[in-house]
C-alpha positions as CSV (number, residue, x, y, z in Angstrom):
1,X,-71.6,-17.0,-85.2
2,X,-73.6,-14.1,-84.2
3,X,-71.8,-10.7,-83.4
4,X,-72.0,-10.0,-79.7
5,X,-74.8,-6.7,-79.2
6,X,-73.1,-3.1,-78.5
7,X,-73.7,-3.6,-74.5
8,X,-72.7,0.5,-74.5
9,X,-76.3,1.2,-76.5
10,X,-78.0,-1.5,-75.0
11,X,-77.4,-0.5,-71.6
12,X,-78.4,3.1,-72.4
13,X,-81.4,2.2,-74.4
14,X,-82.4,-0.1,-71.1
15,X,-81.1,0.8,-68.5
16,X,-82.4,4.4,-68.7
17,X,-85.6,3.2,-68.4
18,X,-85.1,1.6,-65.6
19,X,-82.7,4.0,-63.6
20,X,-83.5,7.8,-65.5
21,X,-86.6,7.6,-66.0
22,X,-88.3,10.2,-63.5
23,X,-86.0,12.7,-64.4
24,X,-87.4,13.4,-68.1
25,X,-89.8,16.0,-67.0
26,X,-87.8,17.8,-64.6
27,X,-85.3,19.9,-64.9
28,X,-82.8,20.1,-62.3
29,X,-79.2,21.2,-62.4
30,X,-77.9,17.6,-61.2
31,X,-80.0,16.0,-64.0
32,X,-78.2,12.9,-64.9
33,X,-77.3,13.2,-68.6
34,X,-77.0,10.3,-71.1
35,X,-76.3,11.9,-74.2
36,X,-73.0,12.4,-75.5
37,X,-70.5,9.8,-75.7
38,X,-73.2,6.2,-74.6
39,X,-69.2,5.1,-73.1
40,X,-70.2,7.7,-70.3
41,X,-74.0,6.8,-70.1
42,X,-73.5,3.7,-70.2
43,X,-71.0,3.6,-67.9
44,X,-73.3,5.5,-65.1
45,X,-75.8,2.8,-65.7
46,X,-73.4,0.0,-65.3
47,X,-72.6,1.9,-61.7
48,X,-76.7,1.9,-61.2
49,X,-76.8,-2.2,-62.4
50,X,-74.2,-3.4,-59.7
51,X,-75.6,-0.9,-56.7
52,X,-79.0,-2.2,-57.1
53,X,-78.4,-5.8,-58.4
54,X,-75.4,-6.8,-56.9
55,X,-74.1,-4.7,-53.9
56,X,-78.4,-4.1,-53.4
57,X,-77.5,-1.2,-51.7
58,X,-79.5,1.0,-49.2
59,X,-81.9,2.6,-50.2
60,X,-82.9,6.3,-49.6
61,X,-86.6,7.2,-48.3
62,X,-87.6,10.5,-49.0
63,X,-91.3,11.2,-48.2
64,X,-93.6,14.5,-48.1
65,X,-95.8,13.8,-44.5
66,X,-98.2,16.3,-44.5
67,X,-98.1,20.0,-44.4
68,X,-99.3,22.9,-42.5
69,X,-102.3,25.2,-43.9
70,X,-101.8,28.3,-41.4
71,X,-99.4,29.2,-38.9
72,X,-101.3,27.3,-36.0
73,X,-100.2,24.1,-37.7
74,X,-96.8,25.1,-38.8
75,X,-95.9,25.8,-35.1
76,X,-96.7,22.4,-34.1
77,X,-94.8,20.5,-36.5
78,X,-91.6,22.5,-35.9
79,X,-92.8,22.4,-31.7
80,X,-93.0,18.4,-32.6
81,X,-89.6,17.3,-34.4
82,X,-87.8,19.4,-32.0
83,X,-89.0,17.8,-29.0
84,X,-90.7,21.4,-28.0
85,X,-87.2,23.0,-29.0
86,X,-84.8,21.0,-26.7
87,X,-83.4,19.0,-30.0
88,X,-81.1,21.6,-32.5
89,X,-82.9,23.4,-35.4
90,X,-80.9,24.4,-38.3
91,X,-82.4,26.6,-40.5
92,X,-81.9,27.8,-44.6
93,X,-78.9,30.3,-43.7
94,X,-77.0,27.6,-41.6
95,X,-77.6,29.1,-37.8
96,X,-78.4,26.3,-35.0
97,X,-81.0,27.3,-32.3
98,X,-82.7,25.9,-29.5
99,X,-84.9,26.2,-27.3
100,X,-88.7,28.2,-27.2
101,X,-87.4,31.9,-27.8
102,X,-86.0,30.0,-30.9
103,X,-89.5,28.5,-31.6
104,X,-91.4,32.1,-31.2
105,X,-88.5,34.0,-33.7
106,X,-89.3,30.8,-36.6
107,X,-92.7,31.8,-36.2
108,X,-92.8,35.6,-36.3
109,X,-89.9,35.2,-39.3
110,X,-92.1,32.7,-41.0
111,X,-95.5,34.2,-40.5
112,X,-94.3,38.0,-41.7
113,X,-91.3,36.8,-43.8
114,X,-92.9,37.0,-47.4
115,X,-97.0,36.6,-47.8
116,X,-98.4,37.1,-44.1
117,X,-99.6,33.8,-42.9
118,X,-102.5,33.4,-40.8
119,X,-103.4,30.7,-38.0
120,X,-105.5,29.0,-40.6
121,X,-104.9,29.2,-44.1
122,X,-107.2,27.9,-47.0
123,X,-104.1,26.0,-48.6
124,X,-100.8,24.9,-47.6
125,X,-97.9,27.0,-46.3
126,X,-95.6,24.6,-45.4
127,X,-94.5,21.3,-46.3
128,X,-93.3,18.5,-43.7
129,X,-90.3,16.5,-45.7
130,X,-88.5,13.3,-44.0
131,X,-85.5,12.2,-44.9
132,X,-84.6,8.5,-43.8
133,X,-81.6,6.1,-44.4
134,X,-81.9,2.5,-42.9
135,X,-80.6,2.0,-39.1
136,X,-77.0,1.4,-38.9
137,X,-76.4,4.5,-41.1
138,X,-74.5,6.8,-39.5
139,X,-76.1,10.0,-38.2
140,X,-74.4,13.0,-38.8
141,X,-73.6,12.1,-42.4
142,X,-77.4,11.6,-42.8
143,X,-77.8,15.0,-41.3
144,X,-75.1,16.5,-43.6
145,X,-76.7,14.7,-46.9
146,X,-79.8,16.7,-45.9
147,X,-78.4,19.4,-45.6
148,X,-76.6,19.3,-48.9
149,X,-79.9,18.2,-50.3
150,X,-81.6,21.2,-49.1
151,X,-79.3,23.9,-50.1
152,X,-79.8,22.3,-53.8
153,X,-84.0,21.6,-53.9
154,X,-85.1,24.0,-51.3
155,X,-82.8,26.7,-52.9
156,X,-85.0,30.4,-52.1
157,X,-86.9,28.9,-49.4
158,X,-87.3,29.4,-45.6
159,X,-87.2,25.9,-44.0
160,X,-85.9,24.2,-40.9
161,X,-84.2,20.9,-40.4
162,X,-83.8,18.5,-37.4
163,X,-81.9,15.7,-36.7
164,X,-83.6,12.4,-35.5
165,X,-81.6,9.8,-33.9
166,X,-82.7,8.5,-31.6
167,X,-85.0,6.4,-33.3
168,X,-84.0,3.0,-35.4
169,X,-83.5,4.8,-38.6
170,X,-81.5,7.6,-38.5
171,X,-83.7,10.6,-40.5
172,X,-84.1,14.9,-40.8
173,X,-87.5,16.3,-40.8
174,X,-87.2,19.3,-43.1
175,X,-90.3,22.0,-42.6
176,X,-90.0,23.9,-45.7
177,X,-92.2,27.4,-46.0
178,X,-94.2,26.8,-49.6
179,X,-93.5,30.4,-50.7
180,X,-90.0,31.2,-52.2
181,X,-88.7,34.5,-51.4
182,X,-89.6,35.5,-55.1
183,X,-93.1,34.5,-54.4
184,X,-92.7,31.3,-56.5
185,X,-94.9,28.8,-54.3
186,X,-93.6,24.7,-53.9
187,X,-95.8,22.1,-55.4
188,X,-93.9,18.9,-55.0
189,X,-95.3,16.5,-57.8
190,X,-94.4,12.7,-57.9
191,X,-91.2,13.3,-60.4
192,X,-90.0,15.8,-58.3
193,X,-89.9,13.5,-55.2
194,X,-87.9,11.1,-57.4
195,X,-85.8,13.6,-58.4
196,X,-85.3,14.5,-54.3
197,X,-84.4,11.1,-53.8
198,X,-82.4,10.9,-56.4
199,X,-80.1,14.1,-54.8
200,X,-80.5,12.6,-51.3
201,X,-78.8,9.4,-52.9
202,X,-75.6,11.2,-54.5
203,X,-75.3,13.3,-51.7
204,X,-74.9,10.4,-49.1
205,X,-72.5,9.0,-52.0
206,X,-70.4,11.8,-51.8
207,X,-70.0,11.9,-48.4
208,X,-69.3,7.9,-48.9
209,X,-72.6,6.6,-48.1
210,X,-73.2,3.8,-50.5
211,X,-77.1,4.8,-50.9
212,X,-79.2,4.3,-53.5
213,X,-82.8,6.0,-55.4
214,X,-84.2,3.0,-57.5
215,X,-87.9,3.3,-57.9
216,X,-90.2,0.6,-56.7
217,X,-90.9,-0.9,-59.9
218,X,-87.3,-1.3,-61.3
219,X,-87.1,-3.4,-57.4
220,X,-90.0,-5.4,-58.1
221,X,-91.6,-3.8,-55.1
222,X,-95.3,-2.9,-55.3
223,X,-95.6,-1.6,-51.5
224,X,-98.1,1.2,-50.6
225,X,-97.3,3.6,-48.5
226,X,-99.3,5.1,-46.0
227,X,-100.0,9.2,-45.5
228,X,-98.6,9.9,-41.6
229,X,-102.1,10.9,-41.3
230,X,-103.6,8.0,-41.9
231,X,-100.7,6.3,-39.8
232,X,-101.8,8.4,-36.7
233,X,-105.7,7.9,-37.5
234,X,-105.3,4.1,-37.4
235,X,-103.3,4.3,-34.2
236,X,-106.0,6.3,-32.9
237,X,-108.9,4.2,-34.2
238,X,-110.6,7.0,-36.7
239,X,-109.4,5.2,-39.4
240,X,-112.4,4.0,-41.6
241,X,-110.9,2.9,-45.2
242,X,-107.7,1.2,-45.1
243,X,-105.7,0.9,-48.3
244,X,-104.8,-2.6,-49.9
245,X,-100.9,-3.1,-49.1
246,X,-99.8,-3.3,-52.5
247,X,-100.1,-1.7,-55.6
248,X,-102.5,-4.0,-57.7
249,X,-104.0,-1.8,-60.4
250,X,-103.0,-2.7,-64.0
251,X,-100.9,0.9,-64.1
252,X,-98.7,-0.2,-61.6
253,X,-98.2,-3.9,-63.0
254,X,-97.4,-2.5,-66.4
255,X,-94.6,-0.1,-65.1
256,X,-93.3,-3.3,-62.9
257,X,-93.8,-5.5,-66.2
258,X,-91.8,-2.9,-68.4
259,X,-89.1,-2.8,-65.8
260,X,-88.7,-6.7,-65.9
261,X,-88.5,-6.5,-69.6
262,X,-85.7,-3.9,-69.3
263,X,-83.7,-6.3,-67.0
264,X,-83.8,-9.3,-68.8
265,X,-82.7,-7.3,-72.1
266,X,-79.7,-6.1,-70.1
267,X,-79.0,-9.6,-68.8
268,X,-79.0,-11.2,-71.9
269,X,-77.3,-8.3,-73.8
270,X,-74.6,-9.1,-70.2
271,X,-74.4,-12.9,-71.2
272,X,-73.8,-12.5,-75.3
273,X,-70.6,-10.5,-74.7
274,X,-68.9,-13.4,-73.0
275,X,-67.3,-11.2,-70.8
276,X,-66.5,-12.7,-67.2
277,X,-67.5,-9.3,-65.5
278,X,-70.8,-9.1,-67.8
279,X,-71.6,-12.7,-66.5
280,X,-70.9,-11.7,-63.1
281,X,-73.3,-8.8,-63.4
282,X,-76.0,-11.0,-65.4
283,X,-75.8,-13.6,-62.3
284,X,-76.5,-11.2,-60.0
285,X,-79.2,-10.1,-62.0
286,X,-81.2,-13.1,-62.2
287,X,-80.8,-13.6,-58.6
288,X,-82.0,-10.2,-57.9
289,X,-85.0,-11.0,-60.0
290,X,-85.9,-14.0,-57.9
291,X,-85.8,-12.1,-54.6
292,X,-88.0,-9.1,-56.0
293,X,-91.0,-9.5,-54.3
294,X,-93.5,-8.7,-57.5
295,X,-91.7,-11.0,-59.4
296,X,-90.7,-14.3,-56.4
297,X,-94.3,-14.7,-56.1
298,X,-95.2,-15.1,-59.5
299,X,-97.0,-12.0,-60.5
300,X,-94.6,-11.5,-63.4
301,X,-92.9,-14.4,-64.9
302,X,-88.9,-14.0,-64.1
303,X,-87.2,-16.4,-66.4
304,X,-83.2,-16.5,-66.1
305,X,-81.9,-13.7,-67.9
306,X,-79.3,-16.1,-69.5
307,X,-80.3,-17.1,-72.8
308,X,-80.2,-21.7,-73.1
309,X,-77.3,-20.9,-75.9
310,X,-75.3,-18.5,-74.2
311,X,-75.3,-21.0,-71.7
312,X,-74.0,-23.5,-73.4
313,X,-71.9,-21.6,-75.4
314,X,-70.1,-19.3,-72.7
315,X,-66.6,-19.8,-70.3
316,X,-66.8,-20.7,-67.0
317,X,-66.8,-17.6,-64.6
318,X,-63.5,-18.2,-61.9
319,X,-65.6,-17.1,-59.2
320,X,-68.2,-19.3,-59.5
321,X,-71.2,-16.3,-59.4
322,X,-72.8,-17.6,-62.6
323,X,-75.0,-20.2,-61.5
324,X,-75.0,-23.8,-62.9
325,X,-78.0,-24.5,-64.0
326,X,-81.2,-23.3,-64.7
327,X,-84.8,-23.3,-62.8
């Protein structure tokens, strides 16, 4: 009879692909780490497996909108998410203002505080960051998440936060100014907004938020996203190219391909041990595979991640979760 695999090192060697892999070229100080005893690792990806498989737990949004090149444009974001200064602005040090004396001494602070900034500016002084959690969320833990988040990623940095909502998802719009306060000048790349999500997500755990930071691909999701500017140009009518809905281009399908891959070799690796748990988890599995969207209509073959011998060959699960047969 063949020896069960070590699930510890398979998990690992999978699941941080699926779950880790943004992190590998940032540094950051809450960098998940999987070295060391694979018990630990493997026991953070088993936490990642049953969040995103089986609880399919909420998942964070974090999203650069656009940015102001000059003080002209800075003003009116900061004017714009607090509703012309009637909502409360928080800024880096903590202190909550309203009103338009608050919005002229952000400005002055902003446009002398460091490099001087102009009305118009050749690049970009300020980034426009919105952080969303699905409706139903509650509010002021959303708030306090992004607070949290800031004080970690936006460490050196003049930026203001507001609270939204009143809207159906409760999110902070974060106006962060691009120079540091050692002259060091943000430049968010696409691992570093994976990494933001990924400290959005533990921070609404901590406050006992069950949120999550799975990329697309290890979802089976393949939806683009629109830039809020091309958002307000099609509302408007000066939109003239509209993007295909999906990502389609042989990149993307190989990085949803390779996350399929990494699933069903955790699945199976699930189903060999026997375990009742493991099969629990490898059910959930395959029926999170059928509902992914990239792989339910058949761009990717999903086949059951339970091997036609395990099947046979395993116990009955008490709760019924592992299903009976197979498509």
């Amino acid at each position: 009879m063949a020896q069960p695999p070590n699930i510890d090192g398979v998990l690992v060697q999978w699941g941080d692909r699926l779950f880790f892999r943004g992190n590998r070229t940032v540094r950051t100080r809450q960098e998940p780490r999987l070295k060391g005893d694979p018990r630990q690792g493997a026991a953070a990806i088993r936490q990642r497996i049953e969040a995103t498989a089986l609880r399919r737990a909420p998942q964070v949004m974090v999203k650069v909108t656009g940015g102001g090149r000059g003080m002209r444009a800075i003003a009116a974001h900061v004017r714009y998410i607090s509703k012309n200064g009637r909502l409360e602005m928080e800024d880096e040090r903590g202190e909550e203002m309203r009103g338009k004396g608050a919005l002229r001494e952000i400005g002055d602070d902003w446009r002398f505080g460091g490099s001087y900034i102009p009305d118009v500016a050749e690049r970009r002084e300020a980034y426009n960051i919105m952080l969303s959690m699905p409706g139903g969320t509650d509010p002021l833990s959303v708030q306090w998440a992004a607070r949290e988040f800031a004080r970690v990623e936006l460490a050196d940095h003049k930026y203001v936060m507001v609270l939204h909502d009143h809207q159906a998802n409760p999110h902070v719009h974060i106006s962060v100014r691009a120079e540091s306060k050692h002259g060091k000048r943000l430049n968010p790349r696409k691992a570093d907004l994976h990494r933001w999500r990924e400290t959005f997500a533990e921070k609404l755990r901590e406050r006992g938020i069950d949120a999550e930071a799975t990329r697309q691909a290890t979802r089976g999701h393949s939806r683009n996203y629109e830039p809020i500017w091309r958002v307000k140009a099609g509302e408007d009518g000066r939109l003239r190219t509209h993007k295909a809905a999906s990502k389609s281009r042989g990149p993307a399908k190989d990085t949803r391909a390779e996350a399929l891959r990494a699933w069903m070799q955790i699945g199976r690796a699930l189903v060999q041990t026997r375990e009742p748990r493991n099969l629990s988890v490898a059910a959930s599995i395959k029926s999170f595979l059928q509902d992914a969207p990239a792989w339910s209509t058949g761009e990717h073959d999903a086949p059951t991640p339970v091997p036609p011998a395990a099947e046979r060959a395993r116990s009955p699960v008490q709760d019924g979760s592992v299903e009976r047969g197979r498509p």
